[in-house]
C-alpha positions in Angstrom: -0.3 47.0 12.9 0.9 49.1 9.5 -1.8 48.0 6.6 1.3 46.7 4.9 2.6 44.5 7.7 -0.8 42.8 7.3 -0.7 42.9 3.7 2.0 40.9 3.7 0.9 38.4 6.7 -1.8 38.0 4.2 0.4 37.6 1.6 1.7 34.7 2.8 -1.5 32.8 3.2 -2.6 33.2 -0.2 -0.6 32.3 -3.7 -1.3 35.3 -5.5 1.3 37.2 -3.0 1.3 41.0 -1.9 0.6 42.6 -5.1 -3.1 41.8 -5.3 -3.7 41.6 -1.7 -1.8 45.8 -1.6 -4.2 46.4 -5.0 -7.4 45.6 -3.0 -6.5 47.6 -0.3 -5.7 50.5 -2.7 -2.3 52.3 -3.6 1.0 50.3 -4.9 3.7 48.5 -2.9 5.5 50.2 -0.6 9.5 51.0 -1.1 10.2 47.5 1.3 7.9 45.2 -0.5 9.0 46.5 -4.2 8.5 50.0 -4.5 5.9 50.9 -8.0 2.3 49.9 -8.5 2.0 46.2 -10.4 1.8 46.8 -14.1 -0.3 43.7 -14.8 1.7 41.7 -16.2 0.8 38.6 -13.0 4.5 39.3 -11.5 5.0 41.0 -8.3 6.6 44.7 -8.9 10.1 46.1 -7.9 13.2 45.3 -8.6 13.9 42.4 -10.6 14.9 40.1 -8.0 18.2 37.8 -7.6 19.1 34.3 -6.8 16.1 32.0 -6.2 13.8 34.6 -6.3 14.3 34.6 -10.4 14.2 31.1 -10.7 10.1 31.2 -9.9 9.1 34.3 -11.1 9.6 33.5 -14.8 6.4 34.6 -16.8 4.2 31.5 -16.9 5.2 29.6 -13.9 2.5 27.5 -13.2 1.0 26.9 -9.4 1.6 23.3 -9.9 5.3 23.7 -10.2 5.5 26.4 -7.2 3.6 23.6 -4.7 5.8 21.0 -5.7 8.6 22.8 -4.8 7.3 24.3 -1.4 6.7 27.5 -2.5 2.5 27.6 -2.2 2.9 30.3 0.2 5.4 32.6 -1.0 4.0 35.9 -2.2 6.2 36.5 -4.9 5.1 33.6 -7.1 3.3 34.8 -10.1 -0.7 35.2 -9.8 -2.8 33.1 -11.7 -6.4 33.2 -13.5 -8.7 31.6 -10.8 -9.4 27.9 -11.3 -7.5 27.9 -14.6 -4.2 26.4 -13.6 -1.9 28.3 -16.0 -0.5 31.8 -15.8 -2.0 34.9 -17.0 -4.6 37.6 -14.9 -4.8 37.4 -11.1 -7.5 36.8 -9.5 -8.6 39.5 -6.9 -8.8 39.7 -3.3 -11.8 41.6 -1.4 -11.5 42.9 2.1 -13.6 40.0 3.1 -11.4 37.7 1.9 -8.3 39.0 3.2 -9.8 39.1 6.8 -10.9 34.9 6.3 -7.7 33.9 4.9 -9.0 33.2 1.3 -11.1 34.0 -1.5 -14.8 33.8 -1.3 -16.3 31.2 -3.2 -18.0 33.8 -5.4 -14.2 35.2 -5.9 -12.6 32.1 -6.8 -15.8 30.8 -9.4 -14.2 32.8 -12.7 -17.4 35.0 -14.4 -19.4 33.3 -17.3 -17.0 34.8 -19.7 -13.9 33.5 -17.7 -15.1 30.2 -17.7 -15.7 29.5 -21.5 -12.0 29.9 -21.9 -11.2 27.9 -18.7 -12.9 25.0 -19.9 -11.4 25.5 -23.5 -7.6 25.8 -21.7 -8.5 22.8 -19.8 -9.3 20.5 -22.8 -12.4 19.7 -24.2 -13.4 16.5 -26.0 -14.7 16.6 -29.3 -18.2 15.5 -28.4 -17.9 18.5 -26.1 -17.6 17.3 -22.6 -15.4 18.9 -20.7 -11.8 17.2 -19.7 -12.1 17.9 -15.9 -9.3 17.9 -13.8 -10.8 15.3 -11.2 -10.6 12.0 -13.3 -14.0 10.2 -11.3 -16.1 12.7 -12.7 -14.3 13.3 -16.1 -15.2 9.3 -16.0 -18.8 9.7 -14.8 -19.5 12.6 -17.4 -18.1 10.2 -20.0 -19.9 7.1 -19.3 -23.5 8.9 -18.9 -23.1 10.9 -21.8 -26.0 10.4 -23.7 -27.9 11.6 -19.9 -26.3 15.0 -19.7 -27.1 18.1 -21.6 -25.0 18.5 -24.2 -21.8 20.9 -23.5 -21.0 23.5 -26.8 -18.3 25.8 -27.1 -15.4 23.3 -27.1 -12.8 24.7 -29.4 -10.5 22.6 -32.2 -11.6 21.1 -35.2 -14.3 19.6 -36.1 -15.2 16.1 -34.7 -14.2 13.0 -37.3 -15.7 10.2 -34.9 -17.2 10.0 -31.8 -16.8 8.5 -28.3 -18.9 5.9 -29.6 -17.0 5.0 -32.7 -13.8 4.5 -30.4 -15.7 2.4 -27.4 -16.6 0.1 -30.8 -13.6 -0.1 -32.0 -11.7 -0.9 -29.4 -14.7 -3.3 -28.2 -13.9 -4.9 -31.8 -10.3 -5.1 -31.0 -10.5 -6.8 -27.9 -12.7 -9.6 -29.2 -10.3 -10.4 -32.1 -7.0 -9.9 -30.8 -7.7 -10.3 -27.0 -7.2 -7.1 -24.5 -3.5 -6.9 -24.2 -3.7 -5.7 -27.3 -6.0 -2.5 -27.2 -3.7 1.0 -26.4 -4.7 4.4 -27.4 -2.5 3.6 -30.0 -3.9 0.5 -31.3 -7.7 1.9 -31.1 -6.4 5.4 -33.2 -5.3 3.4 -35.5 -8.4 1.0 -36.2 -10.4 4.6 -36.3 -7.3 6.5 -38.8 -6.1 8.5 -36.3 -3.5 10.2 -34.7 -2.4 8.5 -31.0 -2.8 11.8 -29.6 -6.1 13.3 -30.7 -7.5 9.5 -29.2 -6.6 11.7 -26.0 -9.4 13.8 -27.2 -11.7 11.3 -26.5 -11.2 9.3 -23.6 -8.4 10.2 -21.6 -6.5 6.6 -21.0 -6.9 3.3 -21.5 -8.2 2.5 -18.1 -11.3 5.1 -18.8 -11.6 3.3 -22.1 -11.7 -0.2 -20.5 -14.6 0.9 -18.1 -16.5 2.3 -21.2 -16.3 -0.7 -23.0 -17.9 -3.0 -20.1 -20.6 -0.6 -20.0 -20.9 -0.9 -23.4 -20.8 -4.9 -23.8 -23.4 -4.7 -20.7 -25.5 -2.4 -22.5 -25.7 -4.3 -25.8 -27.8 -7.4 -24.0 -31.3 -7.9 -24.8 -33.8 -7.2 -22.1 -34.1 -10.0 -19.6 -37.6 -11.5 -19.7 -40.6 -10.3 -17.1 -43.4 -12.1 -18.3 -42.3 -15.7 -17.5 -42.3 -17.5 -14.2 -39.8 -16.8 -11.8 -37.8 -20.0 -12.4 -36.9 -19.1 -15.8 -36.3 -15.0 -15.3 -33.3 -16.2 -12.6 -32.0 -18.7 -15.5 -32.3 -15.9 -18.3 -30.0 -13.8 -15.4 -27.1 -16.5 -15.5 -27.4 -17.4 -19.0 -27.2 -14.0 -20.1 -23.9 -13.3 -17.7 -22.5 -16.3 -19.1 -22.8 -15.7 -22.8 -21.6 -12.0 -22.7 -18.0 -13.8 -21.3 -18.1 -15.9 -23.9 -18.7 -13.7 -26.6 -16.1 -10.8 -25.3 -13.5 -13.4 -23.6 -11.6 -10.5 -22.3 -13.9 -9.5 -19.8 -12.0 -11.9 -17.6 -9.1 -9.9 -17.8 -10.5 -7.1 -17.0 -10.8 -6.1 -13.2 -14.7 -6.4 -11.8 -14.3 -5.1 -8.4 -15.2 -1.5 -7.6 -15.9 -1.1 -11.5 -17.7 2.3 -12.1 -21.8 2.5 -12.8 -22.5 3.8 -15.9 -26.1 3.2 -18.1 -25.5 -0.2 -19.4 -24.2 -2.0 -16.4 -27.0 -0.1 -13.6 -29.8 -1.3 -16.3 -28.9 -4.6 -15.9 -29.0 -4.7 -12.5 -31.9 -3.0 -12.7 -33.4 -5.7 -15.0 -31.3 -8.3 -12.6 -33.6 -7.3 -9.5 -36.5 -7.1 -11.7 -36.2 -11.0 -12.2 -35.8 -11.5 -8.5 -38.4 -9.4 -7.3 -41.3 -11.0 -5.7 -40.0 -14.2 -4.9 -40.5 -13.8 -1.4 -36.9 -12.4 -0.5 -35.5 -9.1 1.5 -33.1 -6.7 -0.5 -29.7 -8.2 0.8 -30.9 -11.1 -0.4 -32.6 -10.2 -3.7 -28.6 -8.7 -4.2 -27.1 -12.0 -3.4 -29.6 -14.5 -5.5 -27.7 -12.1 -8.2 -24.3 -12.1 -7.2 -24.6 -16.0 -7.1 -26.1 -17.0 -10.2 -23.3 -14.3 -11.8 -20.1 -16.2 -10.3 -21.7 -19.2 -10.5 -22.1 -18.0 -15.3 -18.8 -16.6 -15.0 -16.9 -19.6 -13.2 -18.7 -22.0 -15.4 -17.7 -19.4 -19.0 -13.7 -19.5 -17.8 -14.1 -23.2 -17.5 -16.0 -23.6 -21.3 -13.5 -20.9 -22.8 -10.2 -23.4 -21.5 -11.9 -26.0 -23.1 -12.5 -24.5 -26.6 -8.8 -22.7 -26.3 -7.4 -26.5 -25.6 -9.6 -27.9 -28.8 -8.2 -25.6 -31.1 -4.7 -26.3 -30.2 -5.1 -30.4 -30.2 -8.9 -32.3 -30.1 -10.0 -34.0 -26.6 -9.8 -37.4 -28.6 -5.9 -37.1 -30.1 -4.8 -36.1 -26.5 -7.0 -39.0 -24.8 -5.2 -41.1 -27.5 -2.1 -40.3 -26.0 -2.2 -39.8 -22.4 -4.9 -42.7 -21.7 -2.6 -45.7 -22.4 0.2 -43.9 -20.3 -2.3 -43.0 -17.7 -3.2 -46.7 -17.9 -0.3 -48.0 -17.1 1.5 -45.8 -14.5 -2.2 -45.6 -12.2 -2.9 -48.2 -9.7 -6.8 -48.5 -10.8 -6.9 -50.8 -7.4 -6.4 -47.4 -5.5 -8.5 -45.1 -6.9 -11.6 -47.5 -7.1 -14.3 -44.7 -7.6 -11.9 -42.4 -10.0 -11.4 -45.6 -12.3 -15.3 -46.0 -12.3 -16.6 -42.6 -13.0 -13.8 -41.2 -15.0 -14.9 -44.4 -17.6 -18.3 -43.2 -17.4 -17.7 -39.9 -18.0 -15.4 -40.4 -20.7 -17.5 -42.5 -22.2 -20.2 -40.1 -22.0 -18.5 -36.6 -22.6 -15.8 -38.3 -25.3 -14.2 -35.1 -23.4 -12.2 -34.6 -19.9 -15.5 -32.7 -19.2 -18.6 -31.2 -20.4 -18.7 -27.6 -19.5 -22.4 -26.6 -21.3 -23.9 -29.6 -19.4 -22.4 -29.3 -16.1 -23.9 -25.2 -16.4 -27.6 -26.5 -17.0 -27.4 -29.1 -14.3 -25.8 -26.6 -11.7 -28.4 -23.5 -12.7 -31.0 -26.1 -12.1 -29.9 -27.2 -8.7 -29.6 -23.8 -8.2 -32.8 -22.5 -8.8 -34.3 -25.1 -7.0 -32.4 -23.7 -3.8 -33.3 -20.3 -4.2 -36.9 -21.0 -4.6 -39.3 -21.5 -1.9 -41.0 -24.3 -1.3 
């Protein structure tokens, strides 16, 4: 087969097209694939092409555009600096790779000087972690922060707050104007910034959201180790509990799959440090846990109703005017044990319920379950 035929096979296979794949083998283009050496410039040489050739060799076409519009594998799309996803230098092909299909992974990794200004074209945040393209580890990196060595060379001006300062605020705007309200927007503003530059920070709400449950999670005291057993597993629910009623919009806040970061991975740690050596396996150690968390987090949804109801109209005006009605429209003859106990209670709770008792009678029963013997 003529070099060039397999040039271009190659060609085909790879998005930076026949130009580099002819440069590594040496010597320019033939007359049929565009006649004169490439002058650099990341376009494919010859003639300046017609039709819908022109359309995608513009100077700066990125790769993204080119795949979306079924073009990956053309070999006249523009070459691209490796890993940086914008136009500019190609990245070269060896021999090697042009017999496997692909660049090595030692061809595709940009060198140390390369990479500086990849991560700076990419983004980088002001506290100087990189904004990766994969959003779970841009997440991760975010949320352990304070773990990782600490990245330098991020470019823009200099930092006015941190990530810190923005998981507060918006922390601080969620407890006083509930969750709907917090935006990138919103939190900017609280901090005196632009909407934009929040983007700087954290890259979307949803990021934001799982920062600040890390954060609430890591603002708990330390549950207690020195104490009998009985009361470690009721410091575990009390503490779930109080953090939902302190930060009410927890609840709106989606709990399943929600990503580990410090705050919430200590408190499990601390969780299974209150359940240890009470005689169970781990599946169970992790389900004495999950328990006495729905059971603080039911019981907080049910106490957070009842305070939101108060502050609109007190338990005693509303008794004041549904009781007498109730009175009258109920057959008491057919609801014998409702008539009883709903007096007693009433009586007792001057409430329709009593959310802080019915929590300390339920953890107790609880307990008592969970505990041998």
């Amino acid at each position: 087969m003529h070099r060039w035929a397999a040039v271009h096979e190659q060609a085909r296979r790879t998005p930076c097209g026949i130009a580099a794949a002819g440069e590594e083998l040496g010597g320019g283009a033939p007359a049929d694939f565009g006649g004169a050496a490439d002058a650099g410039d990341g376009r494919a040489p010859g003639p300046e092409p017609t039709g819908a050739r022109r359309a995608h060799l513009r100077r700066g076409e990125s790769r993204k555009d080119s795949y979306e519009g079924g073009l990956a594998h053309d070999p006249w799309i523009p070459c691209e600096r490796a890993g940086s996803g914008g136009g500019g230098r190609r990245a070269p092909l060896s021999r090697a790779s042009l017999l496997s299909g692909g660049p090595s992974v030692s061809e595709s990794a940009p060198n140390a000087a390369d990479h500086g200004q990849v991560e700076a074209s990419a983004g980088s945040r002001k506290d100087g972690t990189k904004r990766a393209g994969d959003p779970a580890r841009t997440l991760l990196e975010l949320l352990w922060r304070h773990s990782l060595p600490p990245r330098t060379g991020g470019r823009g001006p200099r930092q006015t707050v941190s990530v810190d300062d923005v998981v507060t605020a918006a922390i601080g705007l969620a407890d006083r104007e509930g969750y709907e309200k917090v935006s990138i927007r919103a939190v900017a503003a609280e901090l005196g910034l632009r909407p934009m530059s929040l983007y700087t920070y954290v890259p979307s709400k949803e990021a934001l959201t799982v920062l600040m449950v890390d954060a609430v999670a890591a603002a708990g005291a330390p549950l207690p180790t020195d104490v009998p057993a009985r009361e470690r597993l009721s410091a575990v629910a009390r503490q779930i509990r109080d953090e939902y009623l302190a930060h009410p919009w927890l609840f709106e806040v989606p709990s399943w799959r929600m990503v580990l970061g410090p705050g919430r991975t200590r408190r499990y740690e601390q969780q299974l440090a209150a359940v240890d050596g009470i005689g169970l396996d781990d599946p169970g150690m992790d389900r004495v846990i999950s328990v006495l968390t729905q059971f603080a987090t039911g019981n907080a949804r049910t106490a957070l109703a009842a305070a939101r109801s108060s502050r609109e109209q007190s338990d005693a005006d509303w008794w004041e005017t549904y009781g007498p009605l109730l009175t009258e429209v109920m057959p008491a003859a057919e609801y014998p044990l409702s008539t009883r106990v709903g007096a007693a209670v009433g009586e007792l709770y001057q409430a329709p319920g009593d959310p802080a008792g019915d929590f300390a009678y339920g953890l107790a029963r609880l307990i008592e379950a969970i505990l041998p013997g």
